[in-house]
C-alpha positions as CSV (number, residue, x, y, z in Angstrom):
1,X,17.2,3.5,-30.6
2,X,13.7,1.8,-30.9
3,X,15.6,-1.4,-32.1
4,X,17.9,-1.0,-28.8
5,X,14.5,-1.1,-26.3
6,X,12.8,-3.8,-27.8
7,X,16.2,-6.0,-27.3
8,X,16.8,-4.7,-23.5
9,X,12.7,-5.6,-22.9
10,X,13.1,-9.1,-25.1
11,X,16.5,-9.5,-22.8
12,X,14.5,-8.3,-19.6
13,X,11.3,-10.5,-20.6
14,X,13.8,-14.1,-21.4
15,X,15.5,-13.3,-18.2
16,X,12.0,-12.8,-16.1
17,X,10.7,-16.1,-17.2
18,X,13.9,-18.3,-16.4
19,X,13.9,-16.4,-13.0
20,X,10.0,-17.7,-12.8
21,X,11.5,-21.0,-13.8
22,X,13.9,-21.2,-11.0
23,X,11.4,-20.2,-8.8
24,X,9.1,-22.6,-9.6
25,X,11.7,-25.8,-9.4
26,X,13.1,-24.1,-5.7
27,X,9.8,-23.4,-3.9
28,X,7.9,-26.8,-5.5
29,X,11.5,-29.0,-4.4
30,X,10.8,-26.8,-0.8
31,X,7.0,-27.8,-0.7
32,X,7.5,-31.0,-1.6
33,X,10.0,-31.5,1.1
34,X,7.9,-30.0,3.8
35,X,5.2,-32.8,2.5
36,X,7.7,-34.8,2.9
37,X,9.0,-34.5,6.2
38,X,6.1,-32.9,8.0
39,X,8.0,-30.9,10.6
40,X,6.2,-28.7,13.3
41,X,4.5,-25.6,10.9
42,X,5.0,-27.7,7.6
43,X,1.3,-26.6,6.3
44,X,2.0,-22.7,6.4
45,X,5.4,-23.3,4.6
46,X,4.0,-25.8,2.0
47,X,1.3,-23.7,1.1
48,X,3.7,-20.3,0.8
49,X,5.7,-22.4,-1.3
50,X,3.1,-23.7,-3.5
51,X,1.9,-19.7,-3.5
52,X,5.0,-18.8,-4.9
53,X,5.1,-21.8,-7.3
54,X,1.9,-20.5,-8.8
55,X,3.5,-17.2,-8.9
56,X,6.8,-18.3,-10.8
57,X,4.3,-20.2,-13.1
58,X,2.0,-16.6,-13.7
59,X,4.9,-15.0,-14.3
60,X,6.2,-17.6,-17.1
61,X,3.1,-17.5,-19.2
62,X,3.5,-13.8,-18.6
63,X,6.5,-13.3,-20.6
64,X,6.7,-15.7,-23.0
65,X,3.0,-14.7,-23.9
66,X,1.0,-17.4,-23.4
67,X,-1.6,-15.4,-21.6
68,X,-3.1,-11.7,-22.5
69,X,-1.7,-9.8,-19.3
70,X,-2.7,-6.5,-18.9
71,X,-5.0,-6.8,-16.0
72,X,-1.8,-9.1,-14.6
73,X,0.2,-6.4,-14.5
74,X,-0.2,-5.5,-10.9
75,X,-1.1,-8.7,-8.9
76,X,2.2,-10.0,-10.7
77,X,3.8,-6.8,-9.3
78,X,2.5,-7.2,-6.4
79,X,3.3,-10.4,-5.9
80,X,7.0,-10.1,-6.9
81,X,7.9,-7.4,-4.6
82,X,6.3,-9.4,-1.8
83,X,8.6,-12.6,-2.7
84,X,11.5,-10.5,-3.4
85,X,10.6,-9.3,0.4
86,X,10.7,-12.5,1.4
87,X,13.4,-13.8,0.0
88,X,15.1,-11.2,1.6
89,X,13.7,-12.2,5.5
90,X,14.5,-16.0,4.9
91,X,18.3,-15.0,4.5
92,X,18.5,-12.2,7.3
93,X,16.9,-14.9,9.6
94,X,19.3,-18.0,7.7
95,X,22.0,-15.7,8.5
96,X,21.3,-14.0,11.9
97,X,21.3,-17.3,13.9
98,X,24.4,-17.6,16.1
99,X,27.4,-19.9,14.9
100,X,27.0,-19.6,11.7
101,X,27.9,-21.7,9.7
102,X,29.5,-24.0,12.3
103,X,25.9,-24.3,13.6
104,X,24.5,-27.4,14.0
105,X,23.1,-28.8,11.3
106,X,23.5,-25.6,8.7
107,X,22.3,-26.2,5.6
108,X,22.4,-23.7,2.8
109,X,19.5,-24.4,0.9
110,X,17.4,-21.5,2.7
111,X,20.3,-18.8,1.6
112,X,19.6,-20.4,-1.9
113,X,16.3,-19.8,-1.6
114,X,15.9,-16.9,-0.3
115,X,18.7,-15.2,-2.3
116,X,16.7,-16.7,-5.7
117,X,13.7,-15.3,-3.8
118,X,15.5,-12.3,-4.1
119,X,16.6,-12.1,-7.5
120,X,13.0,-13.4,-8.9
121,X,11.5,-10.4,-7.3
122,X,13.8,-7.8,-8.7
123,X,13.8,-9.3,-12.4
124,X,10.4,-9.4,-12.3
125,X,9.6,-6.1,-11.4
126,X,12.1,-4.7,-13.7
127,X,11.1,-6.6,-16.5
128,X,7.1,-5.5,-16.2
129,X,8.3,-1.8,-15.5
130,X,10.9,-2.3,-18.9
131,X,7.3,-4.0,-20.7
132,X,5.0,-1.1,-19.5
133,X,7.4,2.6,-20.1
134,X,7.9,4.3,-23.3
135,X,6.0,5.0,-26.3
136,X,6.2,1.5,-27.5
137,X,4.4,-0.1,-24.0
138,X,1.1,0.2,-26.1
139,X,2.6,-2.4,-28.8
140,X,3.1,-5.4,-25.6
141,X,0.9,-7.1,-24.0
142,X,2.0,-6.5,-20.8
């Protein structure tokens, strides 16, 4: 049974950092854009996007230990929850416009967003709850 934990937090901790890994190539491809095209508001989103970047990047070095993360634990916690959040207000707003997806000029890339948003957030947290429970959390770093 120990042998069985250890796999499901190895799976849990693999699958946390590619989630980081996705986040970190979505939001920097978002901030980059919003450099890019500097519509009306582009600072705000550029610098929550680089925020999460940063995040994604935390949360790599996290689980794949590059960093000793005990006094991580809840910042990156923190921080997950409030991406996973939103993540999921960038697709109830993507998806409560009128017309949709006849709209003018729909583009999906904020439902991909939002929805890996979404999924970073609840990996994450699962992952550091799976890394900190049982009689074995004292053996990991996290």
């Amino acid at each position: 049974m120990p042998t069985a934990r250890l796999a499901l937090r190895a799976a849990a901790a693999r699958l946390a950092s590619l989630a980081g890994l996705a986040v970190v190539l979505g939001s920097g491809w978002f901030a980059v854009m919003e450099l890019l095209l500097r519509h009306d508001g582009y600072l705000w989103r550029a610098l929550a996007a680089t925020t999460i970047v940063a995040e994604g990047a935390l949360t790599i070095a996290v689980f794949e230990d590059l960093v000793a993360a005990a006094a991580l634990r809840s910042p990156l916690t923190a921080g997950a929850v409030a991406t996973g959040l939103l993540g999921w207000w960038i697709v109830a707003e993507d998806l409560s416009r009128p017309g949709l997806p006849a709209r003018p000029h729909f583009e999906g890339y904020l439902l991909i967003i939002g929805l890996t948003l979404i999924a970073y957030g609840l990996v994450t947290v699962a992952a550091l709850l799976a890394r900190s429970s049982g009689p074995m959390a004292a053996s990991t770093r996290v």
